[in-house]
C-alpha positions in Angstrom: 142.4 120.7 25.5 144.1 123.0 23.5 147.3 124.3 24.7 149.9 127.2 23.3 153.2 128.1 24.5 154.2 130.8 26.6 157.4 131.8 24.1 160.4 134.1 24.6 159.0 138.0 25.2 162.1 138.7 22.6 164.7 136.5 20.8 168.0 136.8 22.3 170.9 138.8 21.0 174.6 137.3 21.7 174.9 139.8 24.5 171.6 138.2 26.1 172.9 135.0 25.7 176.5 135.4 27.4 174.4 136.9 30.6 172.2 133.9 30.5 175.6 131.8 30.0 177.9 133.8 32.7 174.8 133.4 35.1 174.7 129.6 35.2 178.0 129.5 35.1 178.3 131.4 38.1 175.5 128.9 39.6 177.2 125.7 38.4 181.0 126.8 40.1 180.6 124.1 42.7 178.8 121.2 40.0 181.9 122.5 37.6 184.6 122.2 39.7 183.6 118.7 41.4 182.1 117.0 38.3 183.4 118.1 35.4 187.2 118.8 37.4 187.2 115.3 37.7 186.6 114.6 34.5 189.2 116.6 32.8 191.2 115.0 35.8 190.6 111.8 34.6 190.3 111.7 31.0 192.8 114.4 29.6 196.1 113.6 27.7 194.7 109.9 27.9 194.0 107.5 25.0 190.6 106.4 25.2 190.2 102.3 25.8 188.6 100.1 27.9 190.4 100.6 30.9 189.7 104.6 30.6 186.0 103.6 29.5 185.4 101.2 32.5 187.0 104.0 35.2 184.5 107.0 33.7 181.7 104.4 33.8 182.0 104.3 37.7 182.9 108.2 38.0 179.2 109.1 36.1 177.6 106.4 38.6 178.8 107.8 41.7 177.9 110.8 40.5 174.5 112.6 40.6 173.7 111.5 36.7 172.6 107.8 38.5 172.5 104.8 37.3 170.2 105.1 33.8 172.2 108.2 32.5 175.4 106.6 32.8 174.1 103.6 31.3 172.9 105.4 27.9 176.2 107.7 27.7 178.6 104.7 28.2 176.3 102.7 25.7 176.6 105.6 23.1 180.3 106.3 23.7 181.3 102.8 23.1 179.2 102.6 19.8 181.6 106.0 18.8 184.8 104.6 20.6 184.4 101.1 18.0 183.4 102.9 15.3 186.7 105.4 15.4 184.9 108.2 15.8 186.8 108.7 19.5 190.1 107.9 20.3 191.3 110.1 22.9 190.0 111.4 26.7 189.8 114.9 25.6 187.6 113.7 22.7 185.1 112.2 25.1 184.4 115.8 26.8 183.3 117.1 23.6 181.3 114.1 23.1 179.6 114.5 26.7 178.9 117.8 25.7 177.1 117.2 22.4 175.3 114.0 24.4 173.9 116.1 26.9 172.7 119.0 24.6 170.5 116.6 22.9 168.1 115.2 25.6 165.7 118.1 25.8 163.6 118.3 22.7 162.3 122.5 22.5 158.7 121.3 22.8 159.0 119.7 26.2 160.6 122.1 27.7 158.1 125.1 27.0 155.7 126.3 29.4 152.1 124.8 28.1 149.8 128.1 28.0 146.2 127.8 27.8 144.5 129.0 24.7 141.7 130.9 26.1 141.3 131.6 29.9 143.7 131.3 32.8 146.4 129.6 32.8 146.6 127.0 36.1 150.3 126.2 37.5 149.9 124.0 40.0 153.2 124.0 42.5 153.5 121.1 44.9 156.9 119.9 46.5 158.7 118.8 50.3 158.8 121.4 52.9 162.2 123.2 52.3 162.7 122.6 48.8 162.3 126.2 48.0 159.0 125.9 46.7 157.2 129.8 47.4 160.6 131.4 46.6 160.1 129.5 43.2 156.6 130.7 42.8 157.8 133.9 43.4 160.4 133.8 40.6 157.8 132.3 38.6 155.5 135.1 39.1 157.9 137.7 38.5 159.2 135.9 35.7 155.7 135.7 33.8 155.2 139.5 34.5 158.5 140.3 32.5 156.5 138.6 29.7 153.6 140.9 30.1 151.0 138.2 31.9 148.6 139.2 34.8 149.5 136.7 37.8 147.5 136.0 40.8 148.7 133.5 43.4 146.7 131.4 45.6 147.9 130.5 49.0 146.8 127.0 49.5 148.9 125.8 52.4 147.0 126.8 55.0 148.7 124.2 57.6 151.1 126.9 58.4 150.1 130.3 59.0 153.7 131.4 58.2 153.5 129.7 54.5 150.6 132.0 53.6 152.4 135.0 55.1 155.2 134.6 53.2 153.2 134.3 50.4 151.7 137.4 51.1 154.8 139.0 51.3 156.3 138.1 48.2 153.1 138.7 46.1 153.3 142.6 47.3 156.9 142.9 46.8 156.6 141.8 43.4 153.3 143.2 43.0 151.0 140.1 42.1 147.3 139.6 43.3 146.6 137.1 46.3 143.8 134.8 47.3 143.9 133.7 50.8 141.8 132.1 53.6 142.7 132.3 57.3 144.8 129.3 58.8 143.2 125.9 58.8 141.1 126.9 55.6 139.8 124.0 53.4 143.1 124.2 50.7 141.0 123.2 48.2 137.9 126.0 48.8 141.0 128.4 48.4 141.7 126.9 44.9 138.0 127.3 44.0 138.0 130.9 45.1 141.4 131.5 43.4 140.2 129.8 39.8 137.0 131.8 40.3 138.7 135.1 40.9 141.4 134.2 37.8 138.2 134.1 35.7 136.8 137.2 37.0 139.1 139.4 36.5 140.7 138.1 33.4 144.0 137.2 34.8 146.5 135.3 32.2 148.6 132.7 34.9 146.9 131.9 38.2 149.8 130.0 40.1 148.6 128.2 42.9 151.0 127.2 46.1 150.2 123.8 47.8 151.6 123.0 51.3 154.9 121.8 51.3 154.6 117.5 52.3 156.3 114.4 52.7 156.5 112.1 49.7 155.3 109.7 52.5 152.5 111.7 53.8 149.9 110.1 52.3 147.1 112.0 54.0 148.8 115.3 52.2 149.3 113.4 48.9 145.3 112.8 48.8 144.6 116.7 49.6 147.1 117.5 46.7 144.8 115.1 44.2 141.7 116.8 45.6 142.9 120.8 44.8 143.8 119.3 41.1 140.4 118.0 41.0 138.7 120.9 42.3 140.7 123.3 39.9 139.6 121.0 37.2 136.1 121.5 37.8 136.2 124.9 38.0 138.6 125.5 34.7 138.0 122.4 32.8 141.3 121.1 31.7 143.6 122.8 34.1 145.7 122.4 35.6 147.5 122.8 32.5 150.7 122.6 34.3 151.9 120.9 37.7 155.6 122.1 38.4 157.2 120.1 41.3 159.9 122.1 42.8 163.3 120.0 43.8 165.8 120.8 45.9 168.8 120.5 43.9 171.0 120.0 47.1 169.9 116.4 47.5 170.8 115.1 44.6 169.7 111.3 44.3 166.8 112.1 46.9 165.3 114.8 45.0 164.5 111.2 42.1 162.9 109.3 44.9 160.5 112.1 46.3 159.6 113.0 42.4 158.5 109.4 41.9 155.9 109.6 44.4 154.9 112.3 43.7 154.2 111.2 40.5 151.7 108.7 41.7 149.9 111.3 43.1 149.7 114.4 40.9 150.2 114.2 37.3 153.4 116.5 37.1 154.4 118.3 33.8 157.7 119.7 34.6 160.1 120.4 37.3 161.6 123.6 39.0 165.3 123.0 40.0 166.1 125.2 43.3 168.8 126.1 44.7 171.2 124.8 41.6 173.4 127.6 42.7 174.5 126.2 45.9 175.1 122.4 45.2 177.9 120.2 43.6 175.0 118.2 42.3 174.2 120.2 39.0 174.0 116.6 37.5 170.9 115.1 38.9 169.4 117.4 35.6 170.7 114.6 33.8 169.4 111.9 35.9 165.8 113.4 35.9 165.5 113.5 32.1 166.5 109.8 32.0 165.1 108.2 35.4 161.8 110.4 35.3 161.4 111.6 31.7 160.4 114.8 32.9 161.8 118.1 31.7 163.3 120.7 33.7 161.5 123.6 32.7 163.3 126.5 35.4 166.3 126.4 37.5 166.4 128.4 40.4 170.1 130.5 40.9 169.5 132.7 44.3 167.4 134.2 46.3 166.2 137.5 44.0 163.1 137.2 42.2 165.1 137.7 39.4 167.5 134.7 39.8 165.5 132.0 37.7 166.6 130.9 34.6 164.0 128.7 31.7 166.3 125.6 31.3 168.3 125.9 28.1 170.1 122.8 27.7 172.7 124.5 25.3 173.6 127.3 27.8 173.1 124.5 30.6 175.8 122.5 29.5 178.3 125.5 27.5 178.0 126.4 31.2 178.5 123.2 33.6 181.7 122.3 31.1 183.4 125.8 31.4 186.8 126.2 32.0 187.3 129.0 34.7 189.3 131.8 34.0 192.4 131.2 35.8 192.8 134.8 37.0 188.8 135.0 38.2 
């Protein structure tokens, strides 16, 4: 299947970039101030040894990075620590820094586009996560890069997910497909992918209802809408975004792994980063799920999504706060 990538609408200027910078920033105050704080609190003015190196080895575990990270930074710091290249605890921010900028490659990160036809997100996640808030922002996102959108309600276990739904696709001004309450989810794929190809829309993203990682009866229904969408737009969907709830930190890895088994996910929408100390778990994803976070989610306004930049990420989560803000 060939795939292109949805790109930038415009490259950014320095101004675009500070906004982008100042906005995360804003999002990561509490991750900042509890993660990297304690950092600065443990490492600054101090020379770097193995007593230093063995006490930040157990700050990054019990933090959100897990196990994995912490196991590839320490392994990496030591090598620079015996080779001379480090010799001080301020040293080893800058290092952290320049560690952390390098674990997204550009390519996985980009939205996969469909060369010809609709383009198929498929959006599955818990109950709670965030998960038609992010589709919202998704939507509204893909319009400010000139795509058609349609949505397709496909949690029809709750008459209240479909409604809001509904509401967000006519305050943002996106086309709907819907059935009435107890509908077959996957028929309201089929109807969805039909009407994408109808009318020529660019991105059809389509919501699934919100389930347990456990729920195994739910986790079959998710595998049936991808294979229905498949068989109506061969080769979608050509990307299946699982929404996390930033919030829960360590939990968010467990519920991604099973849902892993169940749908082959492409990428991951990080809500709610904004109100969490556990900016982190970003980290921990890349290296316990090799999975790229491709949006973070930073309020409640359609606008307030933000395409994971690991640069501005990380400029951001290591800022030092203006003293008189």
């Amino acid at each position: 299947m060939a795939f292109g990538f949805i790109k930038k609408a415009f490259s950014k200027t320095a101004g675009a970039v500070q906004a982008s910078v100042d906005k995360l920033k804003s999002g990561l105050a509490k991750t900042r101030n509890v993660f990297v704080g304690g950092l600065r609190s443990l490492l600054r003015g101090r020379k770097l040894d193995q007593e230093l190196l063995n006490e930040l080895e157990q700050r990054l575990i019990t933090s959100d990075l897990g196990v994995k990270a912490t196991a590839k930074i320490m392994e990496d710091l030591n090598v620079a620590w015996k080779a001379g290249n480090i010799s001080s605890g301020d040293e080893v921010l800058d290092f952290l820094k320049a560690e952390m900028k390098a674990y997204w490659p550009p390519e996985a990160r980009e939205l996969r586009f469909a060369a010809t036809g609709p383009t198929v997100i498929l959006v599955s996640g818990i109950n709670g996560a965030g998960k038609t808030t992010s589709i919202a922002k998704l939507a509204f996102y893909l319009k400010s890069l000139d795509k058609s959108v349609m949505v397709a309600a496909c949690d029809t276990f709750r008459a209240a997910a479909v409604q809001q739904l509904s509401v967000w696709a006519e305050r943002i001004d996106v086309q709907i497909v819907k059935h009435q309450m107890g509908s077959d989810p996957a028929a309201v794929a089929y109807d969805a992918c039909d009407a994408a190809v109808n009318r020529n829309i660019d991105v059809l993203i389509v919501d699934t209802a919100g389930r347990l990682h456990t729920q195994d009866n739910l986790m079959r229904e998710l595998t049936k809408i991808r294979r229905v969408i498949d068989k109506r737009i061969p080769g979608a969907p050509h990307e299946v975004l699982l929404v996390l709830d930033a919030t829960i930190g360590q939990n968010a890895i467990r519920q991604a792994e099973e849902f892993l088994k169940a749908v082959q996910v492409t990428g991951i929408f990080l809500a709610k980063l904004d109100g969490t100390a556990k900016g982190g778990i970003v980290v921990a994803i890349r290296h316990q799920l090799n999975l790229p976070v491709k949006f973070v989610g930073l309020g409640e306004k359609p606008e307030d999504l933000s395409p994971f930049e690991p640069d501005e990420f990380v400029e951001a989560l290591f800022a030092e706060d203006d003293p008189a803000e």
